[in-house]
C-alpha positions as CSV (number, residue, x, y, z in Angstrom):
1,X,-13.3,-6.3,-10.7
2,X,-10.5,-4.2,-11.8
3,X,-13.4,-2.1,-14.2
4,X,-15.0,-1.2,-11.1
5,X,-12.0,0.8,-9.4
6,X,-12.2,4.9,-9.0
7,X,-10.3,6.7,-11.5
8,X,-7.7,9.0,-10.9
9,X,-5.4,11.5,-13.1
10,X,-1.7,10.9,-13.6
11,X,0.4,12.8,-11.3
12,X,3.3,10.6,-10.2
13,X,5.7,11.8,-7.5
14,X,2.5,15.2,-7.1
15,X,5.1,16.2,-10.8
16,X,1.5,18.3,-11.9
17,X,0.4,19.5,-8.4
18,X,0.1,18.7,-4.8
19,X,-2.1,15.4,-3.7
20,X,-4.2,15.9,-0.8
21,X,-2.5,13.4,2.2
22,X,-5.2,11.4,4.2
23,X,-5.1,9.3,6.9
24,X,-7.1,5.9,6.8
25,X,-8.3,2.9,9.2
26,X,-8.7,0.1,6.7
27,X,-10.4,-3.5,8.0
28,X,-9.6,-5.9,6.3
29,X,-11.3,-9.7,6.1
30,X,-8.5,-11.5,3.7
31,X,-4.8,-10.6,2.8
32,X,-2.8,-12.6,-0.2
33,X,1.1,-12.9,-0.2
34,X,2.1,-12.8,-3.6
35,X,6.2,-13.7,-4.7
36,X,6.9,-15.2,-8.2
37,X,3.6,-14.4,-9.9
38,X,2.0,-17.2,-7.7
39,X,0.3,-16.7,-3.8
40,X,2.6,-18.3,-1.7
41,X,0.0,-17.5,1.9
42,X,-3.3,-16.1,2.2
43,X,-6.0,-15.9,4.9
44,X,-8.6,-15.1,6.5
45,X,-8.3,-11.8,9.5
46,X,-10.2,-9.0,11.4
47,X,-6.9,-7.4,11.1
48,X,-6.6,-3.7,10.7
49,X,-4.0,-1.0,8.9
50,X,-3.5,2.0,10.6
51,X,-2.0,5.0,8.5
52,X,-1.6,8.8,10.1
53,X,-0.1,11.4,8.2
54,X,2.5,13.5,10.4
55,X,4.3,16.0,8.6
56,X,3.4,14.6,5.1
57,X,4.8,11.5,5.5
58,X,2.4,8.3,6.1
59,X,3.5,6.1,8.8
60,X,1.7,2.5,8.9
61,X,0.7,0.1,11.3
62,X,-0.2,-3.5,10.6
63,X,-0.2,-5.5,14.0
64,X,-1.1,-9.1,12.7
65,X,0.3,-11.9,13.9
66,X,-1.0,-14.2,10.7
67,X,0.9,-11.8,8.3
68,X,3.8,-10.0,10.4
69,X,6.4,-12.7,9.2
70,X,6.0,-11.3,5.7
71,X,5.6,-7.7,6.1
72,X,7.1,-4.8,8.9
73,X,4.5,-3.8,11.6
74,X,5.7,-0.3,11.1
75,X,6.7,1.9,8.6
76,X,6.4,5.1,6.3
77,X,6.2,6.5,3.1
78,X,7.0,10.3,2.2
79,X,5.6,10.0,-1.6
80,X,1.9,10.0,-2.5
81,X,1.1,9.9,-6.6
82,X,-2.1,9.2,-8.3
83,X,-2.2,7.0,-11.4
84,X,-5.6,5.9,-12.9
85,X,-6.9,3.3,-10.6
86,X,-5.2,4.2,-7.5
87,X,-3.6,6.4,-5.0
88,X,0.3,5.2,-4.4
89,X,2.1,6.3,-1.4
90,X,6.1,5.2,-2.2
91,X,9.0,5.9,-0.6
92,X,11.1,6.6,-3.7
93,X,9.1,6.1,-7.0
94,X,12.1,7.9,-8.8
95,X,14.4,5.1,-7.5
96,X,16.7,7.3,-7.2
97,X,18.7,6.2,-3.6
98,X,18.2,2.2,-4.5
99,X,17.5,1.4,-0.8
100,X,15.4,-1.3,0.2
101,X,15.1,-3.2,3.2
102,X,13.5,-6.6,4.0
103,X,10.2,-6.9,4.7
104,X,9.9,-2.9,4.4
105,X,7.3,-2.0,1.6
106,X,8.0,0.1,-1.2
107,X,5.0,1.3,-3.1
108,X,1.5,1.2,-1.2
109,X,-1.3,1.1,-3.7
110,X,-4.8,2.2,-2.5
111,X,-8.0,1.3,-4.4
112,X,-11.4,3.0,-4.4
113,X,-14.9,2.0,-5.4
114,X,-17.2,4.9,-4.7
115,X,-14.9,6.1,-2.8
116,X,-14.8,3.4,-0.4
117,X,-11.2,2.3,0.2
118,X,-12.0,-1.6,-1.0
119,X,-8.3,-2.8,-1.3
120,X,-4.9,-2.4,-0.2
121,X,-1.6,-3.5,-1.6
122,X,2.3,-3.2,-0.4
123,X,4.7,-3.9,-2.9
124,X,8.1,-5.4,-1.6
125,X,11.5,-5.2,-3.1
126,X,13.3,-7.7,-0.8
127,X,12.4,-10.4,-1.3
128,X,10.2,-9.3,-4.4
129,X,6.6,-9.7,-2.4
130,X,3.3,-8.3,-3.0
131,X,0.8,-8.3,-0.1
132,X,-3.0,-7.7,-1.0
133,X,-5.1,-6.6,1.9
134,X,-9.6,-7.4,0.8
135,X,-12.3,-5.6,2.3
């Protein structure tokens, strides 16, 4: 599956140019919760992620009661980076303040096929979690 993702040059932290900022509605049929390399909760949902950009920044909206307990409802990133398969919005992909915050995600990871957003990812530092959101 992974072969089948857009491509996308390297620009991490917009280091070789400015990324173009886009809000998205993304619904979503299945979501993984991922901790330990192993899914510790998955399932099936007509959930939805709502992301708006105001003033650059992304703020996020997933109102789902199956996967709430193991991700914020709300919450931002001021970051956006492209690297080959996908389009990362971060908070701090430098890791330069260390601050994390439970349940808060990280890194957001977007992934294209013909430039249909297909799959959407939330990387979690505390507790180390990765949540997979499936077309």
């Amino acid at each position: 599956m992974a072969d089948n993702w857009d491509r996308f040059p390297s620009n991490i932290g917009e280091t070789l140019g400015l990324i173009e900022r886009n809000s998205f509605s993304f619904n979503y049929s299945r979501f993984e919760v991922w901790q330990g390399g192993a899914c510790t909760y998955s399932g099936n949902s007509n959930g939805q992620i709502i992301a708006k950009v105001n003033n650059e920044d992304l703020n996020v909206t997933i109102d789902d009661l199956m996967i709430n307990n193991h991700i914020k409802k709300q919450f931002s990133f001021g970051e956006i980076s492209t690297n080959n398969d996908r389009i990362m919005w971060s908070k701090d992909i430098f890791n330069s303040s260390d601050k994390v915050e439970r349940n808060n995600p990280d890194i957001s990871s977007l992934f294209y096929i013909q430039g249909v957003l297909s799959k959407v990812t939330f990387t979690i530092h505390d507790p180390n979690t990765l949540v997979e959101f499936y077309s």
